[in-house]
Structures are given as C-alpha cells and as structure tokens.
N, C-alpha and C positions, 0 to 999 in steps of 0.2 A: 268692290269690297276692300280690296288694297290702299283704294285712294281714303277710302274712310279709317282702317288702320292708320294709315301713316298720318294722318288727320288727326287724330285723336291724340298719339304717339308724342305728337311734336306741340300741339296745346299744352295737354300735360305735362310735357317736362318742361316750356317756358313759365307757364304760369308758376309753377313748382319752386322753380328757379327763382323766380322775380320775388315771390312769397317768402324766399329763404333771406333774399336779398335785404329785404325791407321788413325782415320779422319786427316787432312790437310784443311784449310780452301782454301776456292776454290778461283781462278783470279777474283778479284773483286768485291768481293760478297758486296750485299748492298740490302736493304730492301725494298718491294714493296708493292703496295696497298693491297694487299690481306695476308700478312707477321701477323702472331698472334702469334709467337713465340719469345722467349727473348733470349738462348742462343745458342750458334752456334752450330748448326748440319747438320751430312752430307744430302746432297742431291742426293748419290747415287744409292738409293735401286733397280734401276734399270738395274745396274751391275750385280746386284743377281737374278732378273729376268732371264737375258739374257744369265748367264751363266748358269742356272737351264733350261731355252729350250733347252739350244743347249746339256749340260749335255747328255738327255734322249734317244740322237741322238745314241750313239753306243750302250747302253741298247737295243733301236729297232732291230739294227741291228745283234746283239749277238739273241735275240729273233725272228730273220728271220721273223718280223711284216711286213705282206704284206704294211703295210702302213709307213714303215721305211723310204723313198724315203721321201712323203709327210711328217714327219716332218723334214728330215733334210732340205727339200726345205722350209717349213716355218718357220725355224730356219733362211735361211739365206736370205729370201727376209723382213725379218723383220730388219735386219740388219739396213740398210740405216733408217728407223725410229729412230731405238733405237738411233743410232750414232748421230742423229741430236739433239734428248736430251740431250746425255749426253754430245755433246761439248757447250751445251748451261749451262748446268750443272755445267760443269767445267770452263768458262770462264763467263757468264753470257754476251757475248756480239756476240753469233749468229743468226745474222738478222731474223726477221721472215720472210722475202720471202727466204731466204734459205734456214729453217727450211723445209716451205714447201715443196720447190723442190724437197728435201731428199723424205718425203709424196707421193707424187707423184708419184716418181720413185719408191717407195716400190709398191705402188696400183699397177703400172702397171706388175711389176711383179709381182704381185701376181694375177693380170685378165691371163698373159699368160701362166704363170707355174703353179701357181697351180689351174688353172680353178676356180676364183674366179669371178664370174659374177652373178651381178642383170640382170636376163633374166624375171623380172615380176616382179609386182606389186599386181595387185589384183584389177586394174582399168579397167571397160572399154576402151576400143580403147589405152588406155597407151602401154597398151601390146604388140599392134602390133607393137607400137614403138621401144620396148623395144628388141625384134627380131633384128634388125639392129645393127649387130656388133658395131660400132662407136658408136651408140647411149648408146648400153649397156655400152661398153666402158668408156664412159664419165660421166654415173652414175654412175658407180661400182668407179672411182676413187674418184668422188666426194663424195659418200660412206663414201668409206673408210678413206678418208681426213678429212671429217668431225666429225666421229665420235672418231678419234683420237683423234682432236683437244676438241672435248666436254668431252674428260675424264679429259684430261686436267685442264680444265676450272672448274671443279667440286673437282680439288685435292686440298683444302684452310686448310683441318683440319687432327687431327692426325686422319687414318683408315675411312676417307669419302670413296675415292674413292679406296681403295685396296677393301672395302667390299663389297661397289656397285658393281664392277667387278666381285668377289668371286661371288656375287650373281644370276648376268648376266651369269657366264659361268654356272652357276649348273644348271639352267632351262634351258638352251638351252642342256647342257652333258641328263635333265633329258627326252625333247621330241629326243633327239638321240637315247636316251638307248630303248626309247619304238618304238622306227622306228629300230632299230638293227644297227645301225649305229656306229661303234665301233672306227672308226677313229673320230669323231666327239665328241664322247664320251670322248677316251681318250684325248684327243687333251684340250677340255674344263677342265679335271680333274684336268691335270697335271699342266696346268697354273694357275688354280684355289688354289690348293695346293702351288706351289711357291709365290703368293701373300698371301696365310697364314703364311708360313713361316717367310715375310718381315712384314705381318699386325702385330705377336702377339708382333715387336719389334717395330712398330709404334705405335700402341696401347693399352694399355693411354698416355705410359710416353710421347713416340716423339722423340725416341734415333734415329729414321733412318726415312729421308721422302722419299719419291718415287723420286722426280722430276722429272723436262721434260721426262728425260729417261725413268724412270717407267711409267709413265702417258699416254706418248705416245707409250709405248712397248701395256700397257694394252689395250689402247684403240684400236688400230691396230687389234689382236690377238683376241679381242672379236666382232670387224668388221668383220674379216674374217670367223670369225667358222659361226656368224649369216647367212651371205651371204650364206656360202657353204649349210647350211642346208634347206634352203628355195629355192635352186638351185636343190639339189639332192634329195630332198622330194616334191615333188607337192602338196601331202595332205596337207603341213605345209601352211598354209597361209602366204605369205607376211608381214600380218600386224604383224605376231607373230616378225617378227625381228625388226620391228617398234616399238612396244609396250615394249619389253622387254630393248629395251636400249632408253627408252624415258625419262626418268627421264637425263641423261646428254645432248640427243638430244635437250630438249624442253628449258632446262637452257639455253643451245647455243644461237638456234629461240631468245627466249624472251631479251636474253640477248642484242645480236646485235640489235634488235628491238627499246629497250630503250635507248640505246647510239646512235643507228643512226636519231631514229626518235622522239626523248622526248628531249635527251643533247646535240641533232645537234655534237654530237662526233665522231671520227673513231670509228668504231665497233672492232676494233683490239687493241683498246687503253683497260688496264687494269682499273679495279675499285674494289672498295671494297662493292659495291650493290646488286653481287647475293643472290639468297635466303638464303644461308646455312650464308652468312653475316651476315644478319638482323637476323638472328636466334641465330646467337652469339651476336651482339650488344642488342639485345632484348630481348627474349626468356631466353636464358640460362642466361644473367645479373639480372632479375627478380625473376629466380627460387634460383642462388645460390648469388646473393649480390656481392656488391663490392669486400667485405672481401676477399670470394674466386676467387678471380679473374685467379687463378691459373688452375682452373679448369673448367672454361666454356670453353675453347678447345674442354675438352672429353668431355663433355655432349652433343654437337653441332651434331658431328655426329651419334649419336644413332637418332636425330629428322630426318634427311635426309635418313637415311636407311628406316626407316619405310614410308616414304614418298617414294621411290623407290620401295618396294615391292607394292606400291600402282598401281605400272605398272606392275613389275615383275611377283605376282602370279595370276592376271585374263592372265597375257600373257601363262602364266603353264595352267589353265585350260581350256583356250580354244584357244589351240595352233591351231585347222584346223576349227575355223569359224572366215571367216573374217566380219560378220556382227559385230558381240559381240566386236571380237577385237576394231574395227573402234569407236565405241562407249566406252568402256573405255580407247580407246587415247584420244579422244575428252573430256570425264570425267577428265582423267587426266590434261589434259589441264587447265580445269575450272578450277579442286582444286586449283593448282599450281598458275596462277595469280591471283585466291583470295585471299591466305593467302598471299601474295607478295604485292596487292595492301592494304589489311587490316594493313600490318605489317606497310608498306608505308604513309598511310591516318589517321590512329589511333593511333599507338603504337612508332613511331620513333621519337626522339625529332627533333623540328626546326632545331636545331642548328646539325643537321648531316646528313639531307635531302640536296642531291645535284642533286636530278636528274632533 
C-alpha cells in the first residue's frame, strides 16, 4: 500500500509540475461566476490525477495484487468521466448534457464491471426496493452522477475540494482497514495521495487548479470506493456513505434549491452564492481587509475543511450505527443553512445579495 501511495504521490506532482511548466492557454478561456483568480493558470490537474490511477495499474500487476484486475477496470471506467472534464477543460464549450452522458455511461459501467451497487439504504421498506436490479440500477447511477457533479460544484478555491477529497478517501481507506478490506483500502490511499501530490502545488499559491477533469475524476472515485464499501460490508451502515460526503452532497441539495425555488433559476445555471462564496466575500474580507486582498483565496478554504470534518469524523466514529449517523446528517444540515442564512440575513451587503 505504501509503494502505491508514494507512487501515485510522486506521478502527481511531476506531471503537475511539467503541466505548469509548459501551460498553453486553453480554447476560449473566459471567466465565470465562481472565477477568484487574476492570472492564468492551468486547468489541468486532472491529467495528473488520471495518469497517477492508471500509473499503479502494472505496479499491481508486477505485485500479482489479487486485486490488480479491479483497479485496472477502475482506471478505465473512470475514463469516460475524466475525458468529459478535460474536454471541457480544454475548450470550455462541452455541453452540459454531454458532460453528463460521459457520467452516465461511467456509472453504468461501473454497476456492471466492477459491481458497484447501492443494494441498501438503511430505510424501512426502501430496501426491498432496492433488491430490484433496475431500481438499484437507477440509484447507483444517480449516485454516482451526483456526487461527481457535487465535488465539482465545491472546487471555487485554491485546495477546497482536493482536501475534502483527501479527507473523504482517508475515512472511508480508515473503516476499510478495520473491516480488512485491502482493496478498498489501497484503492482510497492511492488516490488520496495523488491529490496531495496536485493539493501541495494548488496550495496556497494556485500554480495548478483541478478543473472539471480533476473534480469530476475525484468526485467519481470517492463515489465508487463509498458504494462498494457499504455493499461489501453490511456492518457499515448506509448512512456512513451519506454522511462522509455530505458536506458536497448537501452544497448540491441546498444549492439547486435556492436557484430553483428562491431565484426561479435553472438549478444548472452557475452563481457565485455558495457557501464557501460568502465566506470569501465576508468572512475571510473582515478578517484580512481589503489591503490583502490577495490572500483571502487561502484563508477561504481552511473555513470549509473544518466545516466538512463536521460530517467526516462523527461519519469515522460511528461508521455501523445508523441511528447517530441519521442524526449528525440532520445536525449537519442545520449548521450548514444557518451559517448560509446568517451570512445571507446579517453579514452580506445590499448591494451583492442577488438571491
């Protein structure tokens, strides 16, 4: 497991490197609601990503890893994600229902090859729903669809979302490691470690961002490990995979929420409103002034990390009660739209409330 960490580790930060070296400004590039950075840099840290999975593939297979198979199959059903990142990366003009389709077609391969299925809930009567092929079917893609899309939706600052990741795969690698689960284990580490690789070149400075690529590689990757674990473990409750990636999950929910049902908006239309926003327009403007304007980037996401372990480590300690669980999602719930509707209601000037 070490050899594949530091594997991954050191991929990622050369590719990284080389990608910063020899940047090219990408087809089109132009700035968007969510855009806090002044000058150009690349958008492809998820080159590095994806050459660091697929990388680890003959290491396994030189190491006769009973579980060699599995990651080269999850090297290449992740493919079709990554790919629909990085041509959006590299042109900035791939449709978002095409995006999706790519999504899709990853899920699905990933319910038949690598037996990735939500077969349970942890609901009354859900479950026997969930038993019907088609039906699991249709959640496991929506799943996995989803929580792509919500890493995504949380990438705005330098090392938001490679850390939330890093911190998603280490609880879920750490109830693996105590269930013996070694595929699960390494699988979590190694990706864990190639988004440190790309995090310590993302941050503070912001020489390499993740984009769609990275975002949607991560989000995928820690969909799938979650699923499988709560599939091949019974002890693990359900809610533990809810609860440990609910801090991107619940941005999502609340997100579409407010644009569909507050700004009568597409829920698909961008904004600059989520929480980790107002924490850069507010928060981190208060603490460091105008003057430094330069660095409330970095300060923005150390607030959201700590705000994600706020699901992450009750999800670590009571990974097989889904009473507790159920109830620090709901907890986390509250925190989350109070300090959004406080930040909203008290703290945000007139003049940049749009919702």
């Amino acid at each position: 497991m070490l050899n594949y960490a530091i594997l991954t580790f050191f991929i990622s930060f050369i590719i990284n490197a080389i990608i910063i070296r020899l940047y090219f400004k990408p087809i089109g590039e132009r700035a968007g609601p969510q855009q806090f950075h002044k000058r150009p840099t690349p958008r492809f840290g998820g080159v590095a990503l994806y050459i660091a999975l697929l990388g680890v593939v003959p290491l396994s297979y030189l190491k006769k890893d009973i579980f060699a198979d599995s990651l080269l199959f999850l090297a290449l059903i992740s493919f079709p994600v990554f790919l629909s990142g990085f041509l959006e990366d590299l042109t900035n003009r791939l449709k978002p229902k095409i995006r999706l389709i790519f999504m899709l077609f990853s899920a699905a391969l990933a319910f038949f090859i690598l037996d990735v299925k939500v077969i349970r809930l942890d609901i009354s009567y859900v479950d026997s729903l969930m038993a019907l092929t088609y039906v699991s079917f249709l959640f496991t893609v929506f799943a996995l669809t989803g929580i792509t899309n919500a890493v995504n939706i949380i990438d705005g600052f330098n090392g938001l979302a490679s850390m939330v990741c890093f911190c998603i795969l280490m609880a879920i690698a750490y109830v693996a490691y105590k269930l013996g689960d070694y595929y699960i284990v390494t699988s979590c580490v190694l990706f864990a470690f190639a988004l440190l690789g790309f995090f310590i070149l993302n941050y503070p400075y912001g020489f390499i961002f993740l984009g769609d690529s990275g975002a949607y590689l991560s989000g995928f990757i820690v969909g799938i490990l979650s699923i499988l674990l709560v599939k091949r473990h019974p002890q693990v409750s359900a809610w533990f995979a809810l609860l440990v990636n609910f801090y991107p999950i619940y941005e999502t929910i609340f997100s579409i929420y407010r644009r569909k049902f507050i700004k009568s908006s597409s829920p698909a239309q961008p904004d600059s409103l989520h929480l980790h926003s107002l924490f850069y327009k507010i928060i981190t403007k208060k603490i460091l002034g105008v003057s430094r304007y330069h660095l409330r980037n970095n300060i923005t996401s150390p607030f959201m990390w700590i705000l994600n372990l706020i699901a992450v480590l009750p999800a670590i300690l009571f990974w097989n009660n889904t009473t507790i669980l159920i109830a620090f999602t709901i907890l986390f719930a509250v925190i989350y739209t109070t300090i959004y509707w406080w930040l909203i209601r008290n703290r945000m000037p007139k003049s940049l409330k749009r919702i």
